[in-house]
VEXMAR-592784 format. One line per field, with one value per residue (C-alpha): residue number from 1; residue in one letter; z, y, x. Coordinates in steps of 0.05 Angstrom, whole numbers. Layout:
num = NUM | ... .
residu = a | ... .
up = Z | ... .
north = Y | ... .
east = X | ... .
! end
This chain:
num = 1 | 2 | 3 | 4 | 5 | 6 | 7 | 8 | 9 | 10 | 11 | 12 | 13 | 14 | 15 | 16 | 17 | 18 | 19 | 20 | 21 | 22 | 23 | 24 | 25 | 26 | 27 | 28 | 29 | 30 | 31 | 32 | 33 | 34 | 35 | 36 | 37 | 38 | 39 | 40 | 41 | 42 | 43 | 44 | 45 | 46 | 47 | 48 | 49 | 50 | 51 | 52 | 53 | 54 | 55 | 56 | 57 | 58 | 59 | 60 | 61 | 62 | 63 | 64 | 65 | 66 | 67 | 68 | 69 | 70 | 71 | 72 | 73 | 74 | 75 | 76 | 77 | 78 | 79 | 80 | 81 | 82 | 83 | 84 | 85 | 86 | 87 | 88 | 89 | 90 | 91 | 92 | 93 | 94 | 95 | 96 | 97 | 98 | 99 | 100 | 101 | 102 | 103 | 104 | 105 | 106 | 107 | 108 | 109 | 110 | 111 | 112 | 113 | 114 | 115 | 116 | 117 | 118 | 119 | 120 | 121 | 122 | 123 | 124 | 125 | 126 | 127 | 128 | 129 | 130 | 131 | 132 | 133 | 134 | 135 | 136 | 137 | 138 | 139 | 140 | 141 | 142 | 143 | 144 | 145 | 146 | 147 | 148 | 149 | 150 | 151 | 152 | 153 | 154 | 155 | 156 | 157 | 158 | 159 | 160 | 161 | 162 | 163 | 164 | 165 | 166 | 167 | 168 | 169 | 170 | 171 | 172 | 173 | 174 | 175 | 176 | 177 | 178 | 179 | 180 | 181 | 182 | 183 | 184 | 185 | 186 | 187 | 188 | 189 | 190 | 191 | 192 | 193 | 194 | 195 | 196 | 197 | 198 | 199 | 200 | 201 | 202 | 203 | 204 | 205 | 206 | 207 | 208 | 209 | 210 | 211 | 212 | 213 | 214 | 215 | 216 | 217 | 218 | 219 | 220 | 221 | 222 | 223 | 224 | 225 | 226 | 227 | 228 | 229 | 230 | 231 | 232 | 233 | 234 | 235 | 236 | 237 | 238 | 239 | 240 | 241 | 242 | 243 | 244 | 245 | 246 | 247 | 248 | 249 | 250 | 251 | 252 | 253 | 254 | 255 | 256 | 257 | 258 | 259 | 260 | 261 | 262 | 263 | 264 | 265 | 266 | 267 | 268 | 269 | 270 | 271 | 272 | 273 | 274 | 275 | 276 | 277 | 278 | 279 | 280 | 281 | 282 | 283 | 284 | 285 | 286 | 287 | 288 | 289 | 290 | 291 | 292 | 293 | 294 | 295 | 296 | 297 | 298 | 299 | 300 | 301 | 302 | 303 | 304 | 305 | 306 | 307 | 308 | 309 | 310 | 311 | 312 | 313 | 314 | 315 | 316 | 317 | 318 .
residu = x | x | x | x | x | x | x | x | x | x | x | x | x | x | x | x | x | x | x | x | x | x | x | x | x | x | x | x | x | x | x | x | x | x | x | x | x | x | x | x | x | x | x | x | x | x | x | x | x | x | x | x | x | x | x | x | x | x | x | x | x | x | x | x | x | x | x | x | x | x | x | x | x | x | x | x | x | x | x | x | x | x | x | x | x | x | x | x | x | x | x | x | x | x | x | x | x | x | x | x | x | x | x | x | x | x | x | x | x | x | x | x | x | x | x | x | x | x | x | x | x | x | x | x | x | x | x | x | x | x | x | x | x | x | x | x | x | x | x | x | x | x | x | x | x | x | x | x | x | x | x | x | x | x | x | x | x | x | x | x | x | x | x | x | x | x | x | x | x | x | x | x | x | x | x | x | x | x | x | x | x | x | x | x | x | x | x | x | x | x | x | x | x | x | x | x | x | x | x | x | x | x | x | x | x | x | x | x | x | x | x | x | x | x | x | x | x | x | x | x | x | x | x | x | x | x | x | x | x | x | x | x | x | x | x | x | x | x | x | x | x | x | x | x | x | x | x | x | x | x | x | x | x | x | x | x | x | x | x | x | x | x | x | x | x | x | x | x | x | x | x | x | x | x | x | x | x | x | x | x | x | x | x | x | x | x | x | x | x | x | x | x | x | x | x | x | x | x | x | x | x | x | x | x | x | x | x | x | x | x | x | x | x | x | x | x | x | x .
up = 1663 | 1635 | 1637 | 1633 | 1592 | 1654 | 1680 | 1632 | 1663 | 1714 | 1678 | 1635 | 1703 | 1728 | 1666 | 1673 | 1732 | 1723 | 1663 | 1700 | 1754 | 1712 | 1663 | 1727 | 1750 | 1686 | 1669 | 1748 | 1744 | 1803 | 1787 | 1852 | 1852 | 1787 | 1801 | 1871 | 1835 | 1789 | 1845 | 1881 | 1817 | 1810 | 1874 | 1861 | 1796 | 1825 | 1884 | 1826 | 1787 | 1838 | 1882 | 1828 | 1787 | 1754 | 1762 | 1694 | 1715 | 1774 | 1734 | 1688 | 1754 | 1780 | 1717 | 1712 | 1685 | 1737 | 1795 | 1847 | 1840 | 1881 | 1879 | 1893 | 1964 | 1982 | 1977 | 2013 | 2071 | 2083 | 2093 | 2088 | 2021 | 1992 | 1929 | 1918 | 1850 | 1806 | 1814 | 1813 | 1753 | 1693 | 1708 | 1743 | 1718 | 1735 | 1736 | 1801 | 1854 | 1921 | 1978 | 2050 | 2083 | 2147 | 2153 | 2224 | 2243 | 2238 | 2189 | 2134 | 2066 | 2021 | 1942 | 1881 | 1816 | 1784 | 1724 | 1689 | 1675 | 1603 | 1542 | 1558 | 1630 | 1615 | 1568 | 1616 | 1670 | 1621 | 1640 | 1703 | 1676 | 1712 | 1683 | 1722 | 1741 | 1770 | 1815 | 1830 | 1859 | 1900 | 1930 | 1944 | 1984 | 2013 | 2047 | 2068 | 2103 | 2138 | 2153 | 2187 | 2224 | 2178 | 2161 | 2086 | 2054 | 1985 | 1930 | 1878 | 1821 | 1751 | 1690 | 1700 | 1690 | 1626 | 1580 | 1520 | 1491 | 1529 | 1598 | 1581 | 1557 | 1625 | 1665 | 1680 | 1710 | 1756 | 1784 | 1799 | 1841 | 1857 | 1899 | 1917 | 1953 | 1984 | 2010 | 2048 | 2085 | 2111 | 2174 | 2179 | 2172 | 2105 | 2088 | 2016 | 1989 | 1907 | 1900 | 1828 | 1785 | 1814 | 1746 | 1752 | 1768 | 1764 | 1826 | 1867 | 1851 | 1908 | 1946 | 1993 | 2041 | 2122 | 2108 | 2037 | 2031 | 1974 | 1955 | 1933 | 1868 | 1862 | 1821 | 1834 | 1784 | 1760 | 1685 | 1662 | 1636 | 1572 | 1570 | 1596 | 1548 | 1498 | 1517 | 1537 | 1485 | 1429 | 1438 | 1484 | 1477 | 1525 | 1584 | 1624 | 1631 | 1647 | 1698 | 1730 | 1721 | 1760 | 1823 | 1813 | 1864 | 1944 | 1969 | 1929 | 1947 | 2025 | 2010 | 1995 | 2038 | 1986 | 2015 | 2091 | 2092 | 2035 | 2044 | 2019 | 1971 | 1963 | 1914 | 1845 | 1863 | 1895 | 1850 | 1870 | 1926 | 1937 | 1999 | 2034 | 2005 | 2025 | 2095 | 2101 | 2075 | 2122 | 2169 | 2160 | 2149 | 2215 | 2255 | 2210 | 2229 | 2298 | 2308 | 2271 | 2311 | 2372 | 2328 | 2322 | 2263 | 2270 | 2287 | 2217 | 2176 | 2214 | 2201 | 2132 | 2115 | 2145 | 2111 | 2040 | 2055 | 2076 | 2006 | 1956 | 2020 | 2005 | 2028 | 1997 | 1998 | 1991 .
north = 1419 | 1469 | 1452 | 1496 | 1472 | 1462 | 1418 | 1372 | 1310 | 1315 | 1313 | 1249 | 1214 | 1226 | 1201 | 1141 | 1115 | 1138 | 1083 | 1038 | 1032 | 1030 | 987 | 939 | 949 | 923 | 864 | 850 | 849 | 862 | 926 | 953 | 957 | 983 | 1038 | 1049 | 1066 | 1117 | 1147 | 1152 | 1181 | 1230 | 1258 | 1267 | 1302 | 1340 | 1369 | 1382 | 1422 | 1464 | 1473 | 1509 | 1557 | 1611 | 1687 | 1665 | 1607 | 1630 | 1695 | 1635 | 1597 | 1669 | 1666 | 1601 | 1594 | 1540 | 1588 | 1613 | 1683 | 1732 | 1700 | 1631 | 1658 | 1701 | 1632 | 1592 | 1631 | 1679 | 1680 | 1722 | 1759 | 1812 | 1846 | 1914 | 1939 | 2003 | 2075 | 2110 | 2159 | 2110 | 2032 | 1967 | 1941 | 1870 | 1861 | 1893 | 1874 | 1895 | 1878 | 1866 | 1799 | 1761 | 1733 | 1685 | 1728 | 1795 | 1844 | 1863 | 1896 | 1854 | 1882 | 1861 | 1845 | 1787 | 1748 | 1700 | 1623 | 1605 | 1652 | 1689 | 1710 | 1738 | 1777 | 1794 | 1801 | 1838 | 1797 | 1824 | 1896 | 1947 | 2001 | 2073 | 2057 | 1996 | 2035 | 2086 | 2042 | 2005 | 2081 | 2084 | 2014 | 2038 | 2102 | 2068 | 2018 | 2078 | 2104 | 2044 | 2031 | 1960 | 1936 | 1927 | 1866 | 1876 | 1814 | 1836 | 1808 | 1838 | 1851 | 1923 | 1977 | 1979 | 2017 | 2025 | 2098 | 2091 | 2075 | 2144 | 2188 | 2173 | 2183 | 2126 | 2158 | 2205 | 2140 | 2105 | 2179 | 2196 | 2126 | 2130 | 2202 | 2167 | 2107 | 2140 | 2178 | 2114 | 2114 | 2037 | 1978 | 1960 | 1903 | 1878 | 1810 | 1794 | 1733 | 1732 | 1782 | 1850 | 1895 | 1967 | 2021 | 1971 | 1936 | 1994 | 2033 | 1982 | 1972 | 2024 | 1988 | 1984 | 1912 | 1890 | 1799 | 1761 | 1693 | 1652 | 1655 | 1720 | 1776 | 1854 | 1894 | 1969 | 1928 | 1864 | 1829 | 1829 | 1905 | 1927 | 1867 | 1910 | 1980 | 1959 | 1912 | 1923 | 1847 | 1814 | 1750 | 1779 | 1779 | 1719 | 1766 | 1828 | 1790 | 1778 | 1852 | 1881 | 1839 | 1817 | 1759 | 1765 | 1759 | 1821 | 1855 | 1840 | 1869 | 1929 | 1942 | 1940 | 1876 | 1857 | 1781 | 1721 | 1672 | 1600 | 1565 | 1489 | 1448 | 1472 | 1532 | 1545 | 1517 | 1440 | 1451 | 1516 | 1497 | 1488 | 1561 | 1582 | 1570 | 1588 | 1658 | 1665 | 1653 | 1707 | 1755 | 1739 | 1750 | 1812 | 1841 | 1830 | 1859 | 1931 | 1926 | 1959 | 2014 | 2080 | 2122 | 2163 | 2122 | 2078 | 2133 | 2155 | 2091 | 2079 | 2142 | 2119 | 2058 | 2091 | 2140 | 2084 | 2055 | 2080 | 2109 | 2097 | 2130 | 2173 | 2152 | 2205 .
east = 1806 | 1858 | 1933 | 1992 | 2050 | 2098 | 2043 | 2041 | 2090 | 2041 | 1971 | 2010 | 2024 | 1950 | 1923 | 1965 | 1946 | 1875 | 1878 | 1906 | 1859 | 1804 | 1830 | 1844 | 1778 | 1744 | 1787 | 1797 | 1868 | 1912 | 1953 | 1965 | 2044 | 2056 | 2008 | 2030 | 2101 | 2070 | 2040 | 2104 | 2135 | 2084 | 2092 | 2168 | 2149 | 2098 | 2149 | 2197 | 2155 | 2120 | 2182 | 2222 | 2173 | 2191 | 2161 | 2134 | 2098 | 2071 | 2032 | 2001 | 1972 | 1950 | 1909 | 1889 | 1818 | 1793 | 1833 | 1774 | 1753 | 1716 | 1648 | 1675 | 1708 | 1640 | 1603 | 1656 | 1677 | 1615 | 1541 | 1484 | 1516 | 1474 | 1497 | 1496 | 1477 | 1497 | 1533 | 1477 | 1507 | 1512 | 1498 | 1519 | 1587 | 1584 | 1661 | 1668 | 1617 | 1610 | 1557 | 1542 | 1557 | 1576 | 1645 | 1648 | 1595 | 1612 | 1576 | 1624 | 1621 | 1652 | 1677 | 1723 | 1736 | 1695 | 1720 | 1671 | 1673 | 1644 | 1646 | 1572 | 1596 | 1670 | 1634 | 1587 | 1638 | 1686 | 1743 | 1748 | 1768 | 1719 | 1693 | 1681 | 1626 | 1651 | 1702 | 1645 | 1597 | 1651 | 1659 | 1592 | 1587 | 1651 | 1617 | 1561 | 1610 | 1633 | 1576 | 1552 | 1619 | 1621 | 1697 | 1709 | 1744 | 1770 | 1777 | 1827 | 1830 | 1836 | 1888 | 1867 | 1818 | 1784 | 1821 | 1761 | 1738 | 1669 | 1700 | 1756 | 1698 | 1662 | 1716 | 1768 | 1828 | 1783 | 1742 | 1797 | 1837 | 1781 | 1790 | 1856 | 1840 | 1773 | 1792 | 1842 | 1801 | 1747 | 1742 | 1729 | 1789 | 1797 | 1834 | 1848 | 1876 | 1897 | 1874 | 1899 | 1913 | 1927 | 1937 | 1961 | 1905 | 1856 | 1877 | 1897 | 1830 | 1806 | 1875 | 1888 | 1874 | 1895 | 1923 | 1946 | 1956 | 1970 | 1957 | 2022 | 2026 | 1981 | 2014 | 2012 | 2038 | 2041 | 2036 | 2021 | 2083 | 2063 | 2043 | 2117 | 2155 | 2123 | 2146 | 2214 | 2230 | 2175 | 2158 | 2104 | 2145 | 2190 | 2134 | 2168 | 2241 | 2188 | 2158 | 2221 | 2249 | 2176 | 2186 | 2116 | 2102 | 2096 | 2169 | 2184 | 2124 | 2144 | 2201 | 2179 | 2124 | 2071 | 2034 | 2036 | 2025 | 2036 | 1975 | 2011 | 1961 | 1962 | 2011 | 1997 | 1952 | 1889 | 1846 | 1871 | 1837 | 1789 | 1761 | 1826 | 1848 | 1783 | 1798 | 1862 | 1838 | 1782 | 1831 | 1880 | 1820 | 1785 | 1847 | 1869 | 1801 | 1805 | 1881 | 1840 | 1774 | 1813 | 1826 | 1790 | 1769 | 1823 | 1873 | 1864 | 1868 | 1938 | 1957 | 1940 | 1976 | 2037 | 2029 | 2024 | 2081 | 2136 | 2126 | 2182 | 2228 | 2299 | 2360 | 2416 | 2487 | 2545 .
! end
């Protein structure tokens, strides 16, 4: 189990009373009050700490190692999951997938980014950073959604694109317009949550979506922290004062139109309890898919244009 630093009073208290009671256990001794009173103190520490996190703190439990990804949702809250594989110009890039499934019944194809658990599969997985051919093959699952009048959900989840001299040479920023320009134009509802990390072109090469949610402490970000600490101040250390400056987490993003809906995740994040944020996600994607299912082909793509366009408006003052 990974701990962040501004958990540890917490993980201390845990491993105190989980000594206790087995130390109680084995010697038989009653020890019932004195760990009822740790308990009681670890709840009050607990509601500290998680009532009053920082920007900062928040992006390190949207990246939290044990934190469930795309895979871990597809498995939880839909059935019948087949993936899709390949772009059908280059090769499979396993850190974006993309399939059909069922979600409460309905046929859907599902897509996003895919970190890895253990050293072989980040590798594999490529930390979650797609490739082109990553964002190509989504494209391709995407038309055949439309062609086969299937709604689309959309996992993000990523730092960003992959920003290596193979993944340029074949054609990184194009994949990822060629996107924006594409998904505009499907003529099925689309509706895309960050579950984590939502990193620059990356994430939006997959976002443009009819309806945009984000988990609680989710991030979605032109930069990572750490990538704009650098160009502003010439010093990553700086991240946790970029993160602030971006308005990074879901009450800015609300704000400004970019997402539509901030999915609360249990105390401490949503991997204390994935099944729990599992449902509350299904949740708000069954009922987001039934407010679009009214709508016509047409009629989502007016709307998801207006959508786009509202972003960024602001008004002159004389």
């Amino acid at each position: 189990m990974s701990v962040l630093d501004f958990e540890k009073p917490i993980f201390e208290l845990e491993t105190k009373i989980k000594e206790l009671r087995e130390f109680g256990s084995d010697e038989d001794i009653e020890l019932g009050s004195a760990i009822e009173n740790l308990e009681k103190k670890l709840e009050q520490v607990r509601n500290k700490v998680y009532k009053n996190l920082t920007v900062w703190q928040r992006v390190q439990i949207a990246r939290h190692p044990d934190r469930p990804y795309t895979l871990d949702y597809i498995n939880m809250i839909m059935t019948d999951f087949i993936e899709i594989h390949g772009d059908r110009m280059f090769a499979d890039d396993f850190a974006l997938l993309a399939g059909f499934a069922k979600l409460d019944g309905v046929k859907v194809v599902v897509l996003g980014h895919q970190k890895g658990r253990d050293t072989s599969d980040k590798l594999k997985r490529n930390f979650g950073c797609a490739h082109p051919e990553g964002y190509r093959k989504a494209m391709r699952v995407m038309q055949m959604a439309e062609k086969f009048n299937l709604p689309i959900i959309v996992f993000i989840d990523t730092p960003g694109a992959y920003p290596g001299l193979g993944a340029e040479e074949r054609g990184q920023a194009q994949a990822i317009a060629s996107n924006l320009r594409d998904m505009s134009r499907i003529k099925t509802p689309i509706i895309a949550t960050v579950i984590g990390e939502g990193g620059s072109g990356g994430a939006l090469g997959i976002g443009v979506a009819d309806n945009v949610c984000i988990l609680q402490h989710a991030y979605y970000s032109v930069i990572s922290p750490e990538g704009c600490a650098s160009i502003l101040w010439r010093n990553a250390t700086k991240a946790p004062d970029a993160a602030v400056a971006l308005k990074i987490n879901g009450e800015d993003l609300i704000e400004f139109g970019i997402v539509d809906e901030i999915i609360p995740e249990p105390q401490g994040g949503a991997h204390k309890d994935p099944s729990r944020m599992g449902l509350a996600l299904k949740e708000v994607l069954t009922k987001r898919l039934k407010d679009l299912s009214s709508l016509s082909g047409e009629e989502i793509i007016e709307k998801r244009y207006d959508r786009f366009r509202r972003i960024g408006e602001f008004t002159e003052k004389n």
